[in-house]
N, C-alpha and C positions, 0 to 999 in steps of 0.2 A: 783564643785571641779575638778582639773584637775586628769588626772589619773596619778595611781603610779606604778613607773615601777618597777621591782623588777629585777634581774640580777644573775648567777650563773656560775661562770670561772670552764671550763673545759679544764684544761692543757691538750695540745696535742700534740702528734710528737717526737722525740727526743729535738724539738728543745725549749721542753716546753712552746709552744704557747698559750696565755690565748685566746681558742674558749669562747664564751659567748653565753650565753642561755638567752635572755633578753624579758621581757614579762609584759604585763598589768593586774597588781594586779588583777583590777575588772572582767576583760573579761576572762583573761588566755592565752588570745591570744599572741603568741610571734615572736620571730625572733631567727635562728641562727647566730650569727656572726662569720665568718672568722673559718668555718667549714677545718684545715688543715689535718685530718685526725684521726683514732681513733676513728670510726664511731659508733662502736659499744659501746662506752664510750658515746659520745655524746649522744646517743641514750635513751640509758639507763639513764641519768640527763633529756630528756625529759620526760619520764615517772613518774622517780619520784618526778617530782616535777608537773605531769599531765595538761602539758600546750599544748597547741594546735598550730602547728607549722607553721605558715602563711607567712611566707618566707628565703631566707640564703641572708645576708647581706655579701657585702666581702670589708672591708676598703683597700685593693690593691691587686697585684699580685700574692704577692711572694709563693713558696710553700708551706711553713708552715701555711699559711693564707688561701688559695685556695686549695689546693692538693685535697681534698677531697669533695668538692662541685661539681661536677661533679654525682658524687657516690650520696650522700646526695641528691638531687635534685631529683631523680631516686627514691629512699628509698622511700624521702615524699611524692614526687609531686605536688613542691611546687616551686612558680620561684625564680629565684635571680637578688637582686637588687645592682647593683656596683659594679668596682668600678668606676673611670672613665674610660675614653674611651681610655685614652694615655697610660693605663696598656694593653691593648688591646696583647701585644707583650709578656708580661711576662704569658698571662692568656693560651696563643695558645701553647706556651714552655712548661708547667709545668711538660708532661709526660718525656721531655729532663730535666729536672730539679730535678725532680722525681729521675730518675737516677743516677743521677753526686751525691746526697745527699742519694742513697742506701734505698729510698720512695719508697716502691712497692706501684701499683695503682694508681698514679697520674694521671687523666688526663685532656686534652683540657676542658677549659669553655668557653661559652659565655652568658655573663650575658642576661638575658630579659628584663632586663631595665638597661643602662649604665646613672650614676650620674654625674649630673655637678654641678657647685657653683650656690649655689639659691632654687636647688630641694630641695624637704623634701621629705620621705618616711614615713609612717604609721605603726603601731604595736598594732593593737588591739586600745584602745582609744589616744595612746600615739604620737605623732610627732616628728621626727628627721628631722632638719634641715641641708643642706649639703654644707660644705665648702671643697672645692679642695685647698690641700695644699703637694705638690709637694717636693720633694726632697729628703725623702726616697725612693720611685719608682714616677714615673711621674702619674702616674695616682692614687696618696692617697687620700682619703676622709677622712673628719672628718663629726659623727654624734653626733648631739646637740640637748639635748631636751631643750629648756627656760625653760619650765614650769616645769620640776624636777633639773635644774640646774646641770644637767647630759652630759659625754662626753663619746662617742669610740672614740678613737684616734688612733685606729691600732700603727703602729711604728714612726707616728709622734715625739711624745717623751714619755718619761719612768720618770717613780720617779728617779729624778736622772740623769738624760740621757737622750740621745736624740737616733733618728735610726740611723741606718750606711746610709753612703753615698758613700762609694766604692764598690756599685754593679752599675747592668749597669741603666742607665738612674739618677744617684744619683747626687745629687750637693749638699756642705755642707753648702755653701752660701746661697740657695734656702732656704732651709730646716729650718737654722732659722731665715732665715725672716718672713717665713710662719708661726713658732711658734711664734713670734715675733709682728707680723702685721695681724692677722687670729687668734689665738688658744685663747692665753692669755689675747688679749682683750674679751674673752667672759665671763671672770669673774673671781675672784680670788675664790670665794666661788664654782663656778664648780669645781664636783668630776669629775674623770673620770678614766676608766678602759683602758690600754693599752694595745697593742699586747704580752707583754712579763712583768714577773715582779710583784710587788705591784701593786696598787691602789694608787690614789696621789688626790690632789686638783692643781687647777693651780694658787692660791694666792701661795700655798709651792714650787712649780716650780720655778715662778717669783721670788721670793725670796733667795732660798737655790740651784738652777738647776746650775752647775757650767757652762755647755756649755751656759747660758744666761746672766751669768754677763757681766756689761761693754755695 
């Protein structure tokens, strides 16, 4: 049987970022994803939900996503995997970033292992597969498990929505093609959890997402 991930959204930041607590029923073993801060929030959904915390996932740069995996990384001691490499520029900014958005503590990341299209990362028994899809920041990832028909999407797109593309490295063009020719072909019946928001499927995307009609 494959394993079953189970998932816990921990809104963080002003900017109400859905951090995720994402973990394998069987083992316990989990991941953080997109640790933006509110550490001591984060922290405390580890424990209660007593999972064992075996890496920080980062679907991009930005600071509501990262700000705090720096920090985090320290806490556990534990590495972080992604995002791509082309985020590279927003990961090295964040304590300028930090700032400009009134963030205390933000700082510099470098991931220990940068994602590209094709890698999969591990979670206890579970498999994420990794598609680079570009256009909200250049270095986005999307993670995919097949076998629980499960999605991160970071700010790729929202129930309803898509990411912004007027920050720097953003193209709106890019962005949905990438939803478009990447995301949606992985299944109508994938659920998935986004950076900001509800919970969606991407058959309701495909269908009702007003930025994909046409």
């Amino acid at each position: 049987m494959p394993a079953t991930p189970r998932a816990a959204i921990i809104p963080v930041t002003p900017f109400q970022q859905n951090c995720t607590l994402i973990w394998d029923d069987a083992t316990k073993f989990g991941a953080v994803v997109d640790p933006g801060g509110d550490l001591d929030r984060i922290e405390a959904a580890i424990r209660s939900q007593g999972v064992t915390v075996e890496k920080i996932l980062l679907t991009h740069g930005h600071i509501d996503h990262a700000g705090g995996a720096a920090e985090l990384k320290e806490r556990l001691g534990v590495p972080v995997e992604g995002p791509h490499e082309a985020d590279k520029f927003l990961l090295d900014s964040l304590p300028e970033a930090g700032a400009s958005y009134g963030l205390d503590g933000a700082r510099a990341v470098t991931p220990d292992r940068w994602l590209a299209e094709g890698d999969s990362v591990t979670i206890g028994g579970l498999t994420f597969d990794i598609w680079h899809a570009p256009g909200h920041s250049p270095g986005s990832v999307v993670f995919m498990s097949r076998d629980a028909r499960f999605a991160l999407v970071g700010d790729v797109v929202f129930q309803g929505s898509i990411g912004r593309t007027d920050l720097p490295g953003g193209s709106h063009e890019q962005l949905i093609r990438m939803i478009k020719e990447k995301v949606l072909p992985l299944g109508d019946d994938v659920a998935f959890i986004p950076g900001h928001g509800p919970t969606g499927t991407l058959g309701q995307e495909r269908m009702t997402n007003p930025f994909l009609q046409g």
